[in-house]
mmJSON file of the N, C-alpha and C atoms, coordinates in Angstrom:
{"data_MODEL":{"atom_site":{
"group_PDB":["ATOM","ATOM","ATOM","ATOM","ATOM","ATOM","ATOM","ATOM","ATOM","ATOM","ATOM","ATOM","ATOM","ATOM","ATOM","ATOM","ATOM","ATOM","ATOM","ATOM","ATOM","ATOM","ATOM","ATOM","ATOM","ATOM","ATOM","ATOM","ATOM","ATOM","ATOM","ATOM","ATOM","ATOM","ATOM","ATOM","ATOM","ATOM","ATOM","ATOM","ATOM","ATOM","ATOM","ATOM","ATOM","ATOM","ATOM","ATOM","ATOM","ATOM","ATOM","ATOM","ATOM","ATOM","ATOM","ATOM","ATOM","ATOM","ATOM","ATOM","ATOM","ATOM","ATOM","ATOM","ATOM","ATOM","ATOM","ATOM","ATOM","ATOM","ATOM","ATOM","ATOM","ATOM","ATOM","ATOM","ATOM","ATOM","ATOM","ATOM","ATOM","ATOM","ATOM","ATOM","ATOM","ATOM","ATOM","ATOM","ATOM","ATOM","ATOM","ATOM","ATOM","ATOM","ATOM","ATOM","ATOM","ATOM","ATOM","ATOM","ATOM","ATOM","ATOM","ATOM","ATOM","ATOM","ATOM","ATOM","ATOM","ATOM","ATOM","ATOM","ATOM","ATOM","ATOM","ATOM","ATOM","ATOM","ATOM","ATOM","ATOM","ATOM","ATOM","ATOM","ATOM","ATOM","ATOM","ATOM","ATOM","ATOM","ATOM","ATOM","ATOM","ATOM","ATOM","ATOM","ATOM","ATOM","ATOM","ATOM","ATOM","ATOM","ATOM","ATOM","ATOM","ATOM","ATOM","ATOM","ATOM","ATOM","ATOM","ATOM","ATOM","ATOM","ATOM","ATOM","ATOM","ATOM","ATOM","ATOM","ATOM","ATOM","ATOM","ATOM","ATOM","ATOM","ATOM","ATOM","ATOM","ATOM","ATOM","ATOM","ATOM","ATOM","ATOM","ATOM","ATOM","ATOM","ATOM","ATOM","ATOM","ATOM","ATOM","ATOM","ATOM","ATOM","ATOM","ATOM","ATOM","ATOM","ATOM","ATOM","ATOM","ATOM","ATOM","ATOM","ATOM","ATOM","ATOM","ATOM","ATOM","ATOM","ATOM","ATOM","ATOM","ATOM","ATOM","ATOM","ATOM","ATOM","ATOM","ATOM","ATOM","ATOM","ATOM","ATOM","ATOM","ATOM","ATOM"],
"id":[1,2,3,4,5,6,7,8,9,10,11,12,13,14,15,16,17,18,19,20,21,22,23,24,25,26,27,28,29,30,31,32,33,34,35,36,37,38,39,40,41,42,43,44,45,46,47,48,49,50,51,52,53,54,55,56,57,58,59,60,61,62,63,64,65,66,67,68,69,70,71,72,73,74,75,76,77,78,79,80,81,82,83,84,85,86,87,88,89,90,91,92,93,94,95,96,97,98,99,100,101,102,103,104,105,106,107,108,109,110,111,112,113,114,115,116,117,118,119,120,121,122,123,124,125,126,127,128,129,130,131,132,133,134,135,136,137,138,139,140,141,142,143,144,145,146,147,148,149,150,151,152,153,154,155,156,157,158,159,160,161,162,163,164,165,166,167,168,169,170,171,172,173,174,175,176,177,178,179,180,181,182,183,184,185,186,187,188,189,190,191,192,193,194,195,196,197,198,199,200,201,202,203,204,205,206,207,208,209,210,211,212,213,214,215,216,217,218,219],
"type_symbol":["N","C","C","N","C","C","N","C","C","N","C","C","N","C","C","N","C","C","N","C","C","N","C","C","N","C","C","N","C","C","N","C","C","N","C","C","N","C","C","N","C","C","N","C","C","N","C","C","N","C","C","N","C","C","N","C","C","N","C","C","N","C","C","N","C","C","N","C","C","N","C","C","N","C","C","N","C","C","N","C","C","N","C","C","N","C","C","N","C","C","N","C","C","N","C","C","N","C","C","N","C","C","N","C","C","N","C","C","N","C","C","N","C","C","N","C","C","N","C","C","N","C","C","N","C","C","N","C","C","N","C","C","N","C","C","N","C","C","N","C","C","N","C","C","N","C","C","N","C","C","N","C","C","N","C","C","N","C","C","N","C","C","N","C","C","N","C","C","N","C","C","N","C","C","N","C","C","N","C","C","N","C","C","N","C","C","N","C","C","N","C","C","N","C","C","N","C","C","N","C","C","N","C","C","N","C","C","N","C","C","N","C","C","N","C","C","N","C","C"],
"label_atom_id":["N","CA","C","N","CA","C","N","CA","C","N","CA","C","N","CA","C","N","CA","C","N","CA","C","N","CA","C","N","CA","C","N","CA","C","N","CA","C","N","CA","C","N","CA","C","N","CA","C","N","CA","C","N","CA","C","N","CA","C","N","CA","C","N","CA","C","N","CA","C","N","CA","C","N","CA","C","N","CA","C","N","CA","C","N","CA","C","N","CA","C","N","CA","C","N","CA","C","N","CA","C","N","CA","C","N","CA","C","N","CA","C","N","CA","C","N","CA","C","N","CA","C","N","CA","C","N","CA","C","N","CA","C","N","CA","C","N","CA","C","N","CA","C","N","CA","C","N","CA","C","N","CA","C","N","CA","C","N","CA","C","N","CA","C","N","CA","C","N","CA","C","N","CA","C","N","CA","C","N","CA","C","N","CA","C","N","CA","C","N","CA","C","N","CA","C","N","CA","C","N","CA","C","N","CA","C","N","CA","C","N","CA","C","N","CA","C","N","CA","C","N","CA","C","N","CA","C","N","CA","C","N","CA","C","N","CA","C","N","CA","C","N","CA","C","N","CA","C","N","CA","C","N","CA","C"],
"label_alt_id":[null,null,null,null,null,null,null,null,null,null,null,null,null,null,null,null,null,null,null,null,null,null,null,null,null,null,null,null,null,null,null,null,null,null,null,null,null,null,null,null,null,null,null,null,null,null,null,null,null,null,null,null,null,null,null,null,null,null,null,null,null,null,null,null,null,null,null,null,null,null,null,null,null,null,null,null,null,null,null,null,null,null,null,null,null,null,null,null,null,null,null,null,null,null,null,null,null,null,null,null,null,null,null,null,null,null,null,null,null,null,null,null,null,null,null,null,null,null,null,null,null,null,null,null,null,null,null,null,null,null,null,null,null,null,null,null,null,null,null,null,null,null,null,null,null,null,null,null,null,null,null,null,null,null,null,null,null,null,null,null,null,null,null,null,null,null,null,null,null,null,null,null,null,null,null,null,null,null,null,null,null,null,null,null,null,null,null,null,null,null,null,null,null,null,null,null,null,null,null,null,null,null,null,null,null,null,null,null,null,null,null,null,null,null,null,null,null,null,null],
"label_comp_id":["UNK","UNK","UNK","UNK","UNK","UNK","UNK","UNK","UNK","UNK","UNK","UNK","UNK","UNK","UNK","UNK","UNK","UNK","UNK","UNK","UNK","UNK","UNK","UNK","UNK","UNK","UNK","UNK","UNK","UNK","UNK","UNK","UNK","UNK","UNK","UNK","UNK","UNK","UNK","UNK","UNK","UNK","UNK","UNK","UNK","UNK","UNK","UNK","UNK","UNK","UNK","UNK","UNK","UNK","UNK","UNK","UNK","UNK","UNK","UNK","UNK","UNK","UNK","UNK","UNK","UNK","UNK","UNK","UNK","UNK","UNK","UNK","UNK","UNK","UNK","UNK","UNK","UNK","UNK","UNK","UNK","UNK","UNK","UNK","UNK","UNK","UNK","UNK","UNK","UNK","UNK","UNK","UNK","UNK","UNK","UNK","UNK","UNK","UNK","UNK","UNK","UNK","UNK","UNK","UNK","UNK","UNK","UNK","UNK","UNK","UNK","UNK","UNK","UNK","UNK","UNK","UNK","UNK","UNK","UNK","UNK","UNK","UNK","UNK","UNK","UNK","UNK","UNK","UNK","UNK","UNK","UNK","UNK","UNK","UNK","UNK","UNK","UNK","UNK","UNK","UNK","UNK","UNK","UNK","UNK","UNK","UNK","UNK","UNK","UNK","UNK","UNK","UNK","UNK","UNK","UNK","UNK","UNK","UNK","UNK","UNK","UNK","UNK","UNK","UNK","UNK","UNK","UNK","UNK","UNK","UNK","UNK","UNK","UNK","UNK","UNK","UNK","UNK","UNK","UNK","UNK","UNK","UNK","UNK","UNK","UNK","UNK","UNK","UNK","UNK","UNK","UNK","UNK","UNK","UNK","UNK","UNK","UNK","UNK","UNK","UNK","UNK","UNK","UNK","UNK","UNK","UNK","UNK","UNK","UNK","UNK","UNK","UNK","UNK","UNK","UNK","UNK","UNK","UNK"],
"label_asym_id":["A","A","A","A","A","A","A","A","A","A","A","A","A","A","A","A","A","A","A","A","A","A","A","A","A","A","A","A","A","A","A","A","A","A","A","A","A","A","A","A","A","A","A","A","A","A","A","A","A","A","A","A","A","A","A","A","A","A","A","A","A","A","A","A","A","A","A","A","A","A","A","A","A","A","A","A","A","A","A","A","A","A","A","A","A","A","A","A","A","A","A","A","A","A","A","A","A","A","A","A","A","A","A","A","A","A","A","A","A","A","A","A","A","A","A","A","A","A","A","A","A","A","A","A","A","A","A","A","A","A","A","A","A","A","A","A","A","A","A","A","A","A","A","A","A","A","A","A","A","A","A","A","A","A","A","A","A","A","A","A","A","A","A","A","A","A","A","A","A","A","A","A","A","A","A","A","A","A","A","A","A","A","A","A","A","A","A","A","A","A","A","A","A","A","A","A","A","A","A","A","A","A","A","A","A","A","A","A","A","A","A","A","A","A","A","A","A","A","A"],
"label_entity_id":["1","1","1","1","1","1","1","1","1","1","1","1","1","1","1","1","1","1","1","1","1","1","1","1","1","1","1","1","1","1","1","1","1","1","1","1","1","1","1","1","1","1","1","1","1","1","1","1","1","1","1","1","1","1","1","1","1","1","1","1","1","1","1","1","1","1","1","1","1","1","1","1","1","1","1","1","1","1","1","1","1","1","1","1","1","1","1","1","1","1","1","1","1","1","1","1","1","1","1","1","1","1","1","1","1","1","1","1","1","1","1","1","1","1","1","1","1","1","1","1","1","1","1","1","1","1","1","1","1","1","1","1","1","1","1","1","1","1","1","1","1","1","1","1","1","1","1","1","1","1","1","1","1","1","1","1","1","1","1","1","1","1","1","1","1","1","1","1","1","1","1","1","1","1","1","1","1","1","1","1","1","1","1","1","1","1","1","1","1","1","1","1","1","1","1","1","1","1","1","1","1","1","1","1","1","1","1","1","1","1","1","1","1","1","1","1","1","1","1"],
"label_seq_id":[1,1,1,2,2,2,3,3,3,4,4,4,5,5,5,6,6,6,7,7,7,8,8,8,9,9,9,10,10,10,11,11,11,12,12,12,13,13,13,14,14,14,15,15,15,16,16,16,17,17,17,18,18,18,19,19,19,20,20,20,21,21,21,22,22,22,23,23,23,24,24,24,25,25,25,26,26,26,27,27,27,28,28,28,29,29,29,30,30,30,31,31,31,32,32,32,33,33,33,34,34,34,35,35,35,36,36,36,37,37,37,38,38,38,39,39,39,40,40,40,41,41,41,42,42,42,43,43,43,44,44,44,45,45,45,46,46,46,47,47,47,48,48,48,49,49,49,50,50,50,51,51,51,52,52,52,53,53,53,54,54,54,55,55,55,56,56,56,57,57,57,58,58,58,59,59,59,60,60,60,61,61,61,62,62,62,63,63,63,64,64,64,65,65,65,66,66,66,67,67,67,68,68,68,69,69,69,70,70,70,71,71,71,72,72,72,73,73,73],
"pdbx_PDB_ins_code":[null,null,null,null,null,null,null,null,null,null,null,null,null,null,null,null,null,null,null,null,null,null,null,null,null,null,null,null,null,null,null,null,null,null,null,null,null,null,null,null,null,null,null,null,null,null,null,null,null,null,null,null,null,null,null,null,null,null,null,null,null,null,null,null,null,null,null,null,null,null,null,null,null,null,null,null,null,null,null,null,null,null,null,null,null,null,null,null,null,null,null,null,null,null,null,null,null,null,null,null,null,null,null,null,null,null,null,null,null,null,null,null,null,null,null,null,null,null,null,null,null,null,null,null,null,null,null,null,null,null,null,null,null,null,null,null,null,null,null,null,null,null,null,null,null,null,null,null,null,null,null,null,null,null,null,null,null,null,null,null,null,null,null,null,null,null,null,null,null,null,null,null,null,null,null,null,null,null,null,null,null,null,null,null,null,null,null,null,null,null,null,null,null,null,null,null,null,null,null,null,null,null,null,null,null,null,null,null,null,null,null,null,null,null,null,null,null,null,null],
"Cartn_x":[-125.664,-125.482,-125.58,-126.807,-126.55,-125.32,-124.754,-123.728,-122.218,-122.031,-121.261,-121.361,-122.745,-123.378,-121.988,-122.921,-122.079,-120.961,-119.921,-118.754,-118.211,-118.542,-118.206,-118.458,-119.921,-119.679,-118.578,-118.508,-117.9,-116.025,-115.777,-114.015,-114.486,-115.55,-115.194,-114.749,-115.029,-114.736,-115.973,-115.716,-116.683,-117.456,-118.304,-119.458,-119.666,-119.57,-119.664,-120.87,-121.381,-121.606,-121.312,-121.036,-120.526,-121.185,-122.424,-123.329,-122.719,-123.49,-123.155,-124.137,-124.077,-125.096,-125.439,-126.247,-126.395,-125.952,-124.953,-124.254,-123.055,-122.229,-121.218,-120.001,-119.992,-119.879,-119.429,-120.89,-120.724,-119.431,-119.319,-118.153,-119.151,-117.931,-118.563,-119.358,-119.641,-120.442,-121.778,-122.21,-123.579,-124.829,-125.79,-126.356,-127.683,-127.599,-128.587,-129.07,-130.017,-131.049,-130.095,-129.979,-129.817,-130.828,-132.439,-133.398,-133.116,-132.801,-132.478,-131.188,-130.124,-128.798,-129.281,-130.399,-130.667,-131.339,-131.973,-132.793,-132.444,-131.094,-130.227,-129.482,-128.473,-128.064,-128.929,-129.603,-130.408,-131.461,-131.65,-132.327,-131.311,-129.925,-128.389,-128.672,-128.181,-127.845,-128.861,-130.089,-131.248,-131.756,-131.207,-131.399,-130.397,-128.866,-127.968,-128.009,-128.718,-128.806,-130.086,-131.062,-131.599,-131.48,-130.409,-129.458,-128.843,-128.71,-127.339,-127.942,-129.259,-130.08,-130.652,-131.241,-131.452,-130.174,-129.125,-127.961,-127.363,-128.114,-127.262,-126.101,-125.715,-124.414,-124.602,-123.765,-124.125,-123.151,-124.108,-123.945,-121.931,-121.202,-120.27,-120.124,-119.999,-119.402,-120.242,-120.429,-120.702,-119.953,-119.398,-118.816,-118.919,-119.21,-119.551,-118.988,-119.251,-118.38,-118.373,-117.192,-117.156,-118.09,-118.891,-119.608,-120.126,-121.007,-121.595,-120.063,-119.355,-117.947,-117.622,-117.372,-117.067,-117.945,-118.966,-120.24,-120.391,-119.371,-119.481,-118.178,-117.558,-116.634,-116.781],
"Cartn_y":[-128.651,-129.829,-129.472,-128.48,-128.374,-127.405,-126.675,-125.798,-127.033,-127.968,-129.317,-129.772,-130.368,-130.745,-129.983,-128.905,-127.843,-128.143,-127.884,-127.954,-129.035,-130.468,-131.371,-131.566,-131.474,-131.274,-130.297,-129.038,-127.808,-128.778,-128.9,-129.724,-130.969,-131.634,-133.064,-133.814,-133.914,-134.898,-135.652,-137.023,-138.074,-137.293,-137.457,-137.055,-137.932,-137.523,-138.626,-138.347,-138.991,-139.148,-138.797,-138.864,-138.959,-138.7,-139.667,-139.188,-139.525,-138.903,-138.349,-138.678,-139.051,-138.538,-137.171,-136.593,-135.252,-134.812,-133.876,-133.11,-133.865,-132.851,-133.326,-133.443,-133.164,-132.983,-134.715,-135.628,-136.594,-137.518,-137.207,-138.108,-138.467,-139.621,-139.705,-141.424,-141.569,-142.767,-142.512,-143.586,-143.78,-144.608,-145.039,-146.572,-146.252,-147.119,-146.782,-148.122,-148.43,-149.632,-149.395,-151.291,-150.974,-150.421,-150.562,-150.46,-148.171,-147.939,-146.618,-146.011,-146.934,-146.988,-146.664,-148.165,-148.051,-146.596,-146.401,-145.013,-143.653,-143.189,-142.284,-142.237,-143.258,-143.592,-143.329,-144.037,-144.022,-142.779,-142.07,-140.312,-139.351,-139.474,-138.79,-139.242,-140.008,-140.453,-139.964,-140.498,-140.019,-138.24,-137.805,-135.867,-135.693,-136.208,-135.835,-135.847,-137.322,-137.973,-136.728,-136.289,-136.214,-134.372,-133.727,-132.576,-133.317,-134.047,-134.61,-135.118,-135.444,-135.617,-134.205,-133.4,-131.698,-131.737,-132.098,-130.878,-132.12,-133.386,-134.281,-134.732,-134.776,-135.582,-136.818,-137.856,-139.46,-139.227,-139.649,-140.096,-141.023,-141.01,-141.97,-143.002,-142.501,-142.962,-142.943,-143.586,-143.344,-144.186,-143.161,-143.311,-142.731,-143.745,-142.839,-142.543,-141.091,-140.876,-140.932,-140.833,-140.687,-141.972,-141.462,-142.681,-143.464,-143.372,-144.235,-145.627,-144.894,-145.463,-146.643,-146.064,-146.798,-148.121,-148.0,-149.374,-149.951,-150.529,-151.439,-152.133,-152.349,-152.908,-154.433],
"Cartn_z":[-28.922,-29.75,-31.229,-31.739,-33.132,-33.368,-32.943,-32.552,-33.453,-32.703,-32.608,-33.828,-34.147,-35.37,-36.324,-36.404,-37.597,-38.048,-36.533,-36.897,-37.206,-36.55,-37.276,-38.429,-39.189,-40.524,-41.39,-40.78,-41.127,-41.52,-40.58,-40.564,-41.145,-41.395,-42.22,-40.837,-39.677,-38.265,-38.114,-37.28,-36.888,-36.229,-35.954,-34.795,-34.142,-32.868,-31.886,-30.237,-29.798,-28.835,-27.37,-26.381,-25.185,-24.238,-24.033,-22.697,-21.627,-20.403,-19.35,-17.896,-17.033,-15.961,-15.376,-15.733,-15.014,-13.18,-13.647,-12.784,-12.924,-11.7,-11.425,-12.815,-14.1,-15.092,-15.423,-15.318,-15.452,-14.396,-13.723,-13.21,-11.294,-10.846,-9.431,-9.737,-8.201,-8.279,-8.142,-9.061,-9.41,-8.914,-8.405,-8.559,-9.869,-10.425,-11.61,-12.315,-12.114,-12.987,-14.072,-14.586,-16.309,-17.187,-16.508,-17.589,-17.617,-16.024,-16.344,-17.403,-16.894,-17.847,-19.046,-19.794,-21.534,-21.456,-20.482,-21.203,-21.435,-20.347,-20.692,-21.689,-21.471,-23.097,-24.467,-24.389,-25.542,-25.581,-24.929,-24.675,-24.927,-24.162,-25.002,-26.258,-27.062,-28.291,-29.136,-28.998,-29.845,-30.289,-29.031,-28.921,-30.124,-29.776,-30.852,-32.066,-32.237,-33.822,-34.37,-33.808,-34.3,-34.726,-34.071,-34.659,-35.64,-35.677,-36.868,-38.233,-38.206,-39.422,-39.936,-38.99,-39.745,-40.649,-40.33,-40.7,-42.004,-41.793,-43.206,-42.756,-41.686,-40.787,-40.039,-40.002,-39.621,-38.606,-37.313,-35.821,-35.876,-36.082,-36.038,-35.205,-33.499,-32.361,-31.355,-30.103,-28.884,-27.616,-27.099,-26.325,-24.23,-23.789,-22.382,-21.707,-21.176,-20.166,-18.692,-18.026,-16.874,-15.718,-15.174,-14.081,-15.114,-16.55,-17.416,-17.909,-18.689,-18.327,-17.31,-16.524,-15.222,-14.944,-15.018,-14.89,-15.702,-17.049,-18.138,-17.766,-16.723,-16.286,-16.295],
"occupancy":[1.0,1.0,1.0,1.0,1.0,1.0,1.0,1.0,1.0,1.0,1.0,1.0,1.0,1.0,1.0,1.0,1.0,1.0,1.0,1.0,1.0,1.0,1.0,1.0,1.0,1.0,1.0,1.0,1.0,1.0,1.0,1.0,1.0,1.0,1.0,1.0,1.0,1.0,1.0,1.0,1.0,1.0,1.0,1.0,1.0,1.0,1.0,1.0,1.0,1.0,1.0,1.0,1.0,1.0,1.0,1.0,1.0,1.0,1.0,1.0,1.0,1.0,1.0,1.0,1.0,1.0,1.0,1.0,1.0,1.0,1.0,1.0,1.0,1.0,1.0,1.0,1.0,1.0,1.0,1.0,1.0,1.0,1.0,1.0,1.0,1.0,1.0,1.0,1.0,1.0,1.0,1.0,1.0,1.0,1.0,1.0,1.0,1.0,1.0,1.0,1.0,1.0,1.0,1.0,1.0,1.0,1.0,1.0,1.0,1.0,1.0,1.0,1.0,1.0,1.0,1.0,1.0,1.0,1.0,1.0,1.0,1.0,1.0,1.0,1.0,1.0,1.0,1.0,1.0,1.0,1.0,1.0,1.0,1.0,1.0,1.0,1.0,1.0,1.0,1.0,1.0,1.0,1.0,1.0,1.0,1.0,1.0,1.0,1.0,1.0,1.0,1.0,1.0,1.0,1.0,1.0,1.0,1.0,1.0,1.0,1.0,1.0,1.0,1.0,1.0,1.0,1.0,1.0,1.0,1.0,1.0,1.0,1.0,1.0,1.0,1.0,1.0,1.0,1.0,1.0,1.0,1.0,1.0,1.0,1.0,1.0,1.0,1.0,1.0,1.0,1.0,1.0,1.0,1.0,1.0,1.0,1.0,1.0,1.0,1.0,1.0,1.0,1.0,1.0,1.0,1.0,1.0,1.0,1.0,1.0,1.0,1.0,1.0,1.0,1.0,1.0,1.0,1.0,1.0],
"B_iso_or_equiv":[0.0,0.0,0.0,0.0,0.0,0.0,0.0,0.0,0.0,0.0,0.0,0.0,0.0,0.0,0.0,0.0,0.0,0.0,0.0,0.0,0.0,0.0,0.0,0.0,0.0,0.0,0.0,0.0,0.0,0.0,0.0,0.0,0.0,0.0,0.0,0.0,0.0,0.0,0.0,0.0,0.0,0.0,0.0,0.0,0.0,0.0,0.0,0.0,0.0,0.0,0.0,0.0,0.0,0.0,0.0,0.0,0.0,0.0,0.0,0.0,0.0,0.0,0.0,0.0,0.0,0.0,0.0,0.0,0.0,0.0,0.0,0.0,0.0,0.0,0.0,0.0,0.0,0.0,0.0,0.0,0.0,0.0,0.0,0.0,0.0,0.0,0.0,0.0,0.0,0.0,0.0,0.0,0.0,0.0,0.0,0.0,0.0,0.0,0.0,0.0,0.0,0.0,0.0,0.0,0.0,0.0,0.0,0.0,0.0,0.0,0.0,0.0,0.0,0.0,0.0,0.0,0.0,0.0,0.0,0.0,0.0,0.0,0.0,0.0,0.0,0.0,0.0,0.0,0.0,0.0,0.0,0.0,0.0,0.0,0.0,0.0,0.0,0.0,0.0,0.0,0.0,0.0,0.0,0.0,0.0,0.0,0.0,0.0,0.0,0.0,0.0,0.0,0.0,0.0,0.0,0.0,0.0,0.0,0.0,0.0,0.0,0.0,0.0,0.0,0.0,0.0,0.0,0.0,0.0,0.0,0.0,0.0,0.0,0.0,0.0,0.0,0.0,0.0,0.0,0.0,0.0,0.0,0.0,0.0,0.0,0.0,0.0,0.0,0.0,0.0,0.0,0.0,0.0,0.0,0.0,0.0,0.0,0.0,0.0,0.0,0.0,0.0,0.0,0.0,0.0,0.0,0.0,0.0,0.0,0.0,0.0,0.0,0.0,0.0,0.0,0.0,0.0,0.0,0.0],
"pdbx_formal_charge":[null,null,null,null,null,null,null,null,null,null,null,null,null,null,null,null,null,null,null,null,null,null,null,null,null,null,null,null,null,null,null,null,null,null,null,null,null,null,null,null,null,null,null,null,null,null,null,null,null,null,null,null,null,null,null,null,null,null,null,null,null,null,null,null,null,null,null,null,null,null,null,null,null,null,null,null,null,null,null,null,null,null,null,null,null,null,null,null,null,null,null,null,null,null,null,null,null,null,null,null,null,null,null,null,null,null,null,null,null,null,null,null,null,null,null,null,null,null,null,null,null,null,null,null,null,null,null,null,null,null,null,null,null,null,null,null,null,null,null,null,null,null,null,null,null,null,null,null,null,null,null,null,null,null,null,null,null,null,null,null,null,null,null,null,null,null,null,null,null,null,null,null,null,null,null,null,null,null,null,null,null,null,null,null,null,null,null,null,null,null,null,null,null,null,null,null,null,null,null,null,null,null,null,null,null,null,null,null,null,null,null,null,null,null,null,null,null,null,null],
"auth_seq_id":[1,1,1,2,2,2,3,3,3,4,4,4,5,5,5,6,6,6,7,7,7,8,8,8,9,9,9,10,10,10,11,11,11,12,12,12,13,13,13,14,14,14,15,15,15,16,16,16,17,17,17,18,18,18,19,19,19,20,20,20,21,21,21,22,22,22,23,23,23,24,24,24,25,25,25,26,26,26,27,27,27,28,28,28,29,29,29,30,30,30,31,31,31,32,32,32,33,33,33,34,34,34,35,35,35,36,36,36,37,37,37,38,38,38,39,39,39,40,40,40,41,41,41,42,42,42,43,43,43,44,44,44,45,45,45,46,46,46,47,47,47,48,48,48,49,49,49,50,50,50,51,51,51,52,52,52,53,53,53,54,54,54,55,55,55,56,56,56,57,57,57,58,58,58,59,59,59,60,60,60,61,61,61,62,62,62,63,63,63,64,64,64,65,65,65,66,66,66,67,67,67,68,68,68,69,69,69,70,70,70,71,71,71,72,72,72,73,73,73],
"auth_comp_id":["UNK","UNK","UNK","UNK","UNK","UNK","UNK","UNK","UNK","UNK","UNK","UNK","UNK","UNK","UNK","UNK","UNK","UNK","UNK","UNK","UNK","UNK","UNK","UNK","UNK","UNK","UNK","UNK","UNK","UNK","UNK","UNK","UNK","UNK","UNK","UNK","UNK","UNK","UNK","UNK","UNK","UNK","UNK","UNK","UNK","UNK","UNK","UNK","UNK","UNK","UNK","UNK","UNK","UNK","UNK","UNK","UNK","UNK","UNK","UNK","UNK","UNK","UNK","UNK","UNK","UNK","UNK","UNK","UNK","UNK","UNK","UNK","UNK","UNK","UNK","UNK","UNK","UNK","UNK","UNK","UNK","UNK","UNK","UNK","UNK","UNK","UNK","UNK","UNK","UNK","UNK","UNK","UNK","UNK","UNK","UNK","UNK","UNK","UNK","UNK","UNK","UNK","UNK","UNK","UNK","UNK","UNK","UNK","UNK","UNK","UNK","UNK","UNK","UNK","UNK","UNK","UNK","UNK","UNK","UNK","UNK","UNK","UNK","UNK","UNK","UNK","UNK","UNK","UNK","UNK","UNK","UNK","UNK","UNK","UNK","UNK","UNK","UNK","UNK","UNK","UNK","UNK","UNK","UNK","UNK","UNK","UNK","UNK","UNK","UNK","UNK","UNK","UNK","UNK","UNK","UNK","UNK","UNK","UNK","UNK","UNK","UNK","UNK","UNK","UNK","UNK","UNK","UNK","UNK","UNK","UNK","UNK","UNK","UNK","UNK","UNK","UNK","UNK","UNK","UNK","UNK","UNK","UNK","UNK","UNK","UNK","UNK","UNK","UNK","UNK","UNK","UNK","UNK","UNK","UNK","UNK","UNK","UNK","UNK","UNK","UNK","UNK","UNK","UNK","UNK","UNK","UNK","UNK","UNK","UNK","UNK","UNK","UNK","UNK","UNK","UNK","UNK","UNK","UNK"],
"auth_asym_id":["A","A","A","A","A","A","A","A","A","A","A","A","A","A","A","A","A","A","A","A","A","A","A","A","A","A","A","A","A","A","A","A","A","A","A","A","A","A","A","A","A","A","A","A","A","A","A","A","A","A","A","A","A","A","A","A","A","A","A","A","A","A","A","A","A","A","A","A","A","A","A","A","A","A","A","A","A","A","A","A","A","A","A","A","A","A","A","A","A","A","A","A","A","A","A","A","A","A","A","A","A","A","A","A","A","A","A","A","A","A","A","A","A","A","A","A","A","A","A","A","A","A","A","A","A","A","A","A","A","A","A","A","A","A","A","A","A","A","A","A","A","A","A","A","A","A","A","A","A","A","A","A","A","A","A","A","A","A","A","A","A","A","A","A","A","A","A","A","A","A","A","A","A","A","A","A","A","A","A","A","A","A","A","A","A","A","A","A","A","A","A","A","A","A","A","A","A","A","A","A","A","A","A","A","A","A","A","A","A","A","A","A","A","A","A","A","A","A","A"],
"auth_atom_id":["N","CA","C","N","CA","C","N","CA","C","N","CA","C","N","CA","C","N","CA","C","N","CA","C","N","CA","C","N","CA","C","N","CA","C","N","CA","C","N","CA","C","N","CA","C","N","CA","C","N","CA","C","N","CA","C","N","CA","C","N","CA","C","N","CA","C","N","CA","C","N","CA","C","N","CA","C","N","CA","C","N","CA","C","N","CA","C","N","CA","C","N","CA","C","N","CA","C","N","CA","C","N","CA","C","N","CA","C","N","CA","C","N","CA","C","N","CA","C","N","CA","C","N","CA","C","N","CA","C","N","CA","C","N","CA","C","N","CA","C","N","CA","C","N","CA","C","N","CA","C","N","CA","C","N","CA","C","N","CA","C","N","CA","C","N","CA","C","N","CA","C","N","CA","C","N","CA","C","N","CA","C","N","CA","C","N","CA","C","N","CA","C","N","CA","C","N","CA","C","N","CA","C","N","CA","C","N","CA","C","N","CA","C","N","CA","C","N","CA","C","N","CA","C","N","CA","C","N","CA","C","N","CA","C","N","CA","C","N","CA","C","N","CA","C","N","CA","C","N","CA","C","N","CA","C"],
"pdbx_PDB_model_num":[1,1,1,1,1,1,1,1,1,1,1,1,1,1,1,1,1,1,1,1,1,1,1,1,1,1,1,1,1,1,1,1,1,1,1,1,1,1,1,1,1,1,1,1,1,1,1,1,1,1,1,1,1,1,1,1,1,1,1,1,1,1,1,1,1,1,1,1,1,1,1,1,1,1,1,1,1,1,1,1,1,1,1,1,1,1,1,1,1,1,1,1,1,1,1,1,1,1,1,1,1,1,1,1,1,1,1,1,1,1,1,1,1,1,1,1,1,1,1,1,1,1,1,1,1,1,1,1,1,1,1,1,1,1,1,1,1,1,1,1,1,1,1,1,1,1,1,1,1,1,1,1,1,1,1,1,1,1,1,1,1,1,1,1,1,1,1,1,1,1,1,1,1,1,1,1,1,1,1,1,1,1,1,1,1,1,1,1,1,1,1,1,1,1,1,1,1,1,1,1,1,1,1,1,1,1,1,1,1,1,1,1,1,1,1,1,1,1,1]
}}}
C-alpha cells in the first residue's frame, strides 16, 4: 500500500480505495453482518488513509470490490 501511495502521488493520480474480502482475490459469495461489512470497510480504508497521510496524499475514492460490491445491491 505505501508502495501505491508513492506512485500515485509520483503521476499526480486519485488514490483510491478498493477493499476486498479476504481470499479468493475478493470475489465469490459471501454472508457477512453489516456491523461486520462497516468494519472491514472501514479497517481497509483506514490502513490506506493512513499510508496516504505519511506521504501528504488525500484518500480520493472508495470503491468495493468484487463480493463487497455485489451486497450493496
Amino acid at each position: 500500500m505505501r508502495h501505491c501511495v508513492a506512485l500515485a502521488r509520483q503521476h499526480a493520480v486519485h488514490l483510491g480505495a478498493h477493499p476486498g474480502v479476504p481470499g479468493a482475490f475478493g470475489r465469490g459469495h459471501i454472508e457477512i453482518s453489516p456491523d461486520e461489512l462497516g468494519r472491514l470497510v472501514r479497517d481497509q480504508v483506514q490502513r490506506l488513509r493512513r499510508f496516504a497521510v505519511e506521504q501528504d496524499c488525500r484518500l480520493h475514492h472508495v470503491k468495493l470490490h468484487g463480493a463487497l460490491y455485489h451486497l450493496t445491491d
